[in-house]
N, C-alpha and C positions, 0 to 999 in steps of 0.2 A: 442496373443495380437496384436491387429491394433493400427497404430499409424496415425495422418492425416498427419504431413509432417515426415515420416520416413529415408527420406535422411538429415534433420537436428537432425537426433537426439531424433525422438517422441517429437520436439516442445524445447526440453531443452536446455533454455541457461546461461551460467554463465556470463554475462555480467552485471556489476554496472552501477546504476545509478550517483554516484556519481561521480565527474570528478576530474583523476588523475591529476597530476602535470610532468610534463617531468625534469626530470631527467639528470644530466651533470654530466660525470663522463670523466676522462683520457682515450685513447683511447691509441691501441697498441704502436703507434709511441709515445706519449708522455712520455709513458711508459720506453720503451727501452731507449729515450734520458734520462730520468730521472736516471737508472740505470748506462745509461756510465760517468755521470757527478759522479756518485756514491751519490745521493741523496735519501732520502728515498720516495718510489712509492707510488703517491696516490691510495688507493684500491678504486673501484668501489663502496664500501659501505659509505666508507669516504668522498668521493665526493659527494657522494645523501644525505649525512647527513648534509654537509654543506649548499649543496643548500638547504634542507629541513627546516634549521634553519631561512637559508633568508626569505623563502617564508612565514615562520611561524612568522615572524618581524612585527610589527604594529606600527603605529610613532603614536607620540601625538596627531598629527592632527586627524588623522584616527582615533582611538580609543575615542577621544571628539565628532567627528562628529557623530559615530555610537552610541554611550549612547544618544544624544542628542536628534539626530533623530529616534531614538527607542521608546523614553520615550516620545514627542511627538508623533507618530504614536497610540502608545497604549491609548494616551489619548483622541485623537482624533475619533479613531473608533474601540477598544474592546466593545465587543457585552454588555456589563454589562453595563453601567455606575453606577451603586450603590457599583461595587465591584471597579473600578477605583477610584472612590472618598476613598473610604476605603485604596485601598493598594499602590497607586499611591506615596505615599509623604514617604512612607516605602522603595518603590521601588527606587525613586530618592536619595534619603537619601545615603543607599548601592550603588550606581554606582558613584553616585558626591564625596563623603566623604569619602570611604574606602579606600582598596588597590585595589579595581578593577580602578583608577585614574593613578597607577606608572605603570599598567602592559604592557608589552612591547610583549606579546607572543600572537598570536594570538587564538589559541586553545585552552587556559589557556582562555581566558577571553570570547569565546563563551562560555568554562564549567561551569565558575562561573555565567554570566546572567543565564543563562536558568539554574541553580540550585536556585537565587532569585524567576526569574519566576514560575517553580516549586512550589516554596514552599509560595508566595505566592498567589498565581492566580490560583494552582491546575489546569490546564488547558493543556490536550496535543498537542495543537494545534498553541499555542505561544510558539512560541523558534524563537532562533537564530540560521543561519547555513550556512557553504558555498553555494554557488548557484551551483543547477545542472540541468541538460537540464532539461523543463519541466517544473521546478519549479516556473516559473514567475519570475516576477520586476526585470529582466535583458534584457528587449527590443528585444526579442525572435520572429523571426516571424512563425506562421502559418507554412508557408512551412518549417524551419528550424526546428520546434520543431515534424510536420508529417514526415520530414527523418531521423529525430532519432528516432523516437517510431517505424519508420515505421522497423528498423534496431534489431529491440527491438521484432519486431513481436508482437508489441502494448503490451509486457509483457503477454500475452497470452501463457503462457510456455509448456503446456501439452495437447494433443487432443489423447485418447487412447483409444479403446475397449479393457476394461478387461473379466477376463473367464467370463461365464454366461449372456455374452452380457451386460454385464454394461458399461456403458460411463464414462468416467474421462474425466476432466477438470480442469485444474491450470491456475487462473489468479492472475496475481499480483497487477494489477492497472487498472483503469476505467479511462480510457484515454478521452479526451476533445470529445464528442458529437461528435462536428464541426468535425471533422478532417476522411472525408470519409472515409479514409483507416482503421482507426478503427472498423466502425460499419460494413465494409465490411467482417474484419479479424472475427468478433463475430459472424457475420451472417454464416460466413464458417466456423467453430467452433462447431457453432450447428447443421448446419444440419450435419455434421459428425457424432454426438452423437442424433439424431433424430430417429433414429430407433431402440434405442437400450430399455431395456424392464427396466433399470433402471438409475439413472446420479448421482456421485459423483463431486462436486466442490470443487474446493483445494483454499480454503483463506485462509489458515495458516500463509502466510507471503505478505497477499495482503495489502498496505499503503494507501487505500484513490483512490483519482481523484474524477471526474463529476460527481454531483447527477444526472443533466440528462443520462448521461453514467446509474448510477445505475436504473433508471427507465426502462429505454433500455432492459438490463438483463432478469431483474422480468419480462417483458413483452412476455419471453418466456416461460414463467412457469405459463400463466395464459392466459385464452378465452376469458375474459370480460377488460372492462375500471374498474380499481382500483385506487381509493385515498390513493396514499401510505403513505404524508407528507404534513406540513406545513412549510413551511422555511421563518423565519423573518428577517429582512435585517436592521439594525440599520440605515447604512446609508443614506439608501430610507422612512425608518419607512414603508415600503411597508411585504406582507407574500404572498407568493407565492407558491401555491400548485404544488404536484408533483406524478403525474399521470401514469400510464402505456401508453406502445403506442399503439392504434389500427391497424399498418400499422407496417410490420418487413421484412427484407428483407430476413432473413433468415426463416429457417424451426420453428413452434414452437415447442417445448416440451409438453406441452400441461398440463391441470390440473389434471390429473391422477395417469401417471408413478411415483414412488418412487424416491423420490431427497434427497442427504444428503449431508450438508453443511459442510468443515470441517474449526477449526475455532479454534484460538491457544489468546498469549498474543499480540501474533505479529500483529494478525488482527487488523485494524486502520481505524477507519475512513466511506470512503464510503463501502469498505468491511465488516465495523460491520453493516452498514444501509441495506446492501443487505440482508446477513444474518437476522436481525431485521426485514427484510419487510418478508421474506421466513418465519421465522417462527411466523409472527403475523398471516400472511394468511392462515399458516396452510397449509404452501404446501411444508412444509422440515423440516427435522428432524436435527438440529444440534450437532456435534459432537467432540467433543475434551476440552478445556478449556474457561472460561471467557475471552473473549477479553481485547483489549486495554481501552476505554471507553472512545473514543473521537468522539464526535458527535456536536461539533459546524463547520458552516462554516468557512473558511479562505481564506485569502488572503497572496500576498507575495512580500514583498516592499524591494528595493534597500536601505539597510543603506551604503554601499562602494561599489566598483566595487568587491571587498570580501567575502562581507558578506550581507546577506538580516537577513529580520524578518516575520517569519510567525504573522500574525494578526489577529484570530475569528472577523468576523465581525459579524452574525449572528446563531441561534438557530433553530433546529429543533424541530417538535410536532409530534410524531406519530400518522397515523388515527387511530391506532390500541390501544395500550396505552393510548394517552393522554402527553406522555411522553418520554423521548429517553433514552440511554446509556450512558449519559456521565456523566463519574467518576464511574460509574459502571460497565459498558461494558457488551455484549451480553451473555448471559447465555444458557448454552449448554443442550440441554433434555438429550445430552449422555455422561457424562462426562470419559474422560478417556487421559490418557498423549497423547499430540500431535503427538508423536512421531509415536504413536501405534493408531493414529485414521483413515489412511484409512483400516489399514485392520479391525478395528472394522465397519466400517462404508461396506465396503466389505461383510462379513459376516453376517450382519445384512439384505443386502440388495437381498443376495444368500436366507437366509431362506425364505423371503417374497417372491421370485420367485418362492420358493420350494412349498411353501404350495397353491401358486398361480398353477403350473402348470398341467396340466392335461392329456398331451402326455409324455408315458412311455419314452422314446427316452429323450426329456426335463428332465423330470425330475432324470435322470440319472446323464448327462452331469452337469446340478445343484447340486446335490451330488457329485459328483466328485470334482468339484470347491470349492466346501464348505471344504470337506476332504485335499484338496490339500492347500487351506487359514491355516484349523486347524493345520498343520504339521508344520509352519511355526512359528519358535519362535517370541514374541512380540519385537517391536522395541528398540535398546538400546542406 
């Protein structure tokens, strides 16, 4: 097994996107003094819980300005307005009038909006949540948000030749177009997996980014200009199509070799549209569980220095379809537990080599890798 950066790891990293909180606890000396007084010692877990408590605090203020300017925002530019009109005054009703008014905990009263949201708006793409690098409406610059992705290795987690010359790839997220080091890091990505006689994609825990980013992708898996989408934008009243690129700086893939897509609940997003464009085209076979089934666009607006609000402003049309995934989510031709789909998707990809090959030597080696997958008990 080749890995493309095998001094980090084969690409793997356990790094969140989410952004910790630092942590105050007592340190040795305070420690010690505490004991000669004969008082009882703050533990390190005691103190992160206190602080935790703090941080987890919401004043009046705060908590009115964020119902207010939420329920505004949603009313102003959620992609629907017939569904606004409908559930808007249900919605107001629950934040002004309940007990989400006394609540004073902050993660307590993200839980409960975004379980109104939920359940009325059915929509995964409206919620509430702390802000984290990337995510918008926290005045983020360009530079600031490419040296953390860029630290992130743009979530590009895996670049590996498996047996039988297949390619694997693990992306998590389809980072901003704009942002060169991205389209750099995808370009050296694939030509690593450019030679190899078949490509596995790992989207089982990919969250969304840049339809342009997603167009980017698909552009490697294809020789021709494709109309992949229709994207309608409530607050332009403008649709804007979205196309493959003619011009790639990396290697393509090309439309031939065997590509299998793998694809769980966790998929979201732009990752379900890539997936959806691979298999409208008929140039990937996907493999594991029904997606998430969020396929509106969004935005991401400052309710506190705390807390944002994701906001769908607009809809997508598939050229393929006529239609997109959302509330349905993408639908797999192979279904099988996530857990256990790259080696199904492995195997699958080993036979098509097998029956493809035609030098004894090949197809030996292919046989072996097949036998060596088989031995291998399924995922648990």
């Amino acid at each position: 097994m080749r890995s493309l950066f095998p001094s980090r790891g084969a690409f793997t990293l356990a790094a969140s996107l989410l952004v910790t909180s630092s942590v105050s606890f007592a340190g040795p000396d305070a420690t010690a003094a505490a004991s000669k007084e004969q008082k009882p010692a703050v533990t390190d877990s005691q103190a992160a819980g206190v602080t935790a408590q703090a941080e987890d605090f919401i004043s009046d203020a705060e908590r009115q300005q964020v119902i207010a300017k939420a329920l505004t925002e949603i009313e102003a530019k959620y992609v629907f307005p017939e569904v606004v009109k409908q559930q808007l005054p249900e919605l107001r009703r629950r934040w002004t009038e309940g007990e989400l008014t006394k609540q004073t905990k902050r993660s307590v009263l993200i839980r409960k909006m975004n379980a109104d949201l939920s359940a009325l708006f059915h929509d995964g793409h409206l919620f509430v949540a702390p802000p984290r690098p990337g995510m918008g409406g926290q005045h983020q610059s360009p530079a600031e948000l490419d040296a953390y992705l860029r630290k992130q290795h743009y979530e590009i987690r895996r670049a590996e030749i498996l047996a039988g010359n297949i390619g694997y790839l693990r992306l998590d997220l389809f980072a901003p177009y704009d942002l060169v080091g991205f389209r750099r890091a995808l370009a050296e990505a694939m030509s690593f997996v450019a030679d190899t006689d078949a490509l596995i994609l790992d989207l089982r825990n990919h969250h969304g980014g840049d339809v342009r980013s997603v167009a980017l992708w698909v552009s490697y898996f294809t020789d021709q200009r494709v109309h992949l989408l229709d994207a309608f934008d409530r607050l332009t009243g403008q649709t804007t199509p979205s196309v493959t690129l003619a011009k790639l700086e990396g290697t393509r893939y090309g439309k031939d070799k065997p590509v299998y897509v793998l694809i769980s609940r966790r998929t979201f997003s732009g990752g379900e549209e890539f997936a959806y464009d691979l298999q409208g085209m008929k140039r990937g076979t996907l493999v594991g569980e029904t997606s998430a089934g969020a396929a509106n666009n969004n935005m991401f607006i400052a309710l506190s220095p705390q807390l944002v609000i994701s906001v769908p402003y607009g809809h997508v049309t598939s050229s393929f379809t006529r239609s997109n995934w959302e509330q349905v989510g993408v639908k797999p031709d192979v279904k099988t537990d996530p857990k256990d789909a790259l080696r199904v998707a492995q195997e699958q990809a080993l036979q098509v080599l097998l029956q493809k090959a035609t030098r004894r030597e090949d197809k030996q080696a292919l046989e072996q890798a097949l036998s060596a997958l088989r031995t291998q008990a399924p995922a648990s």
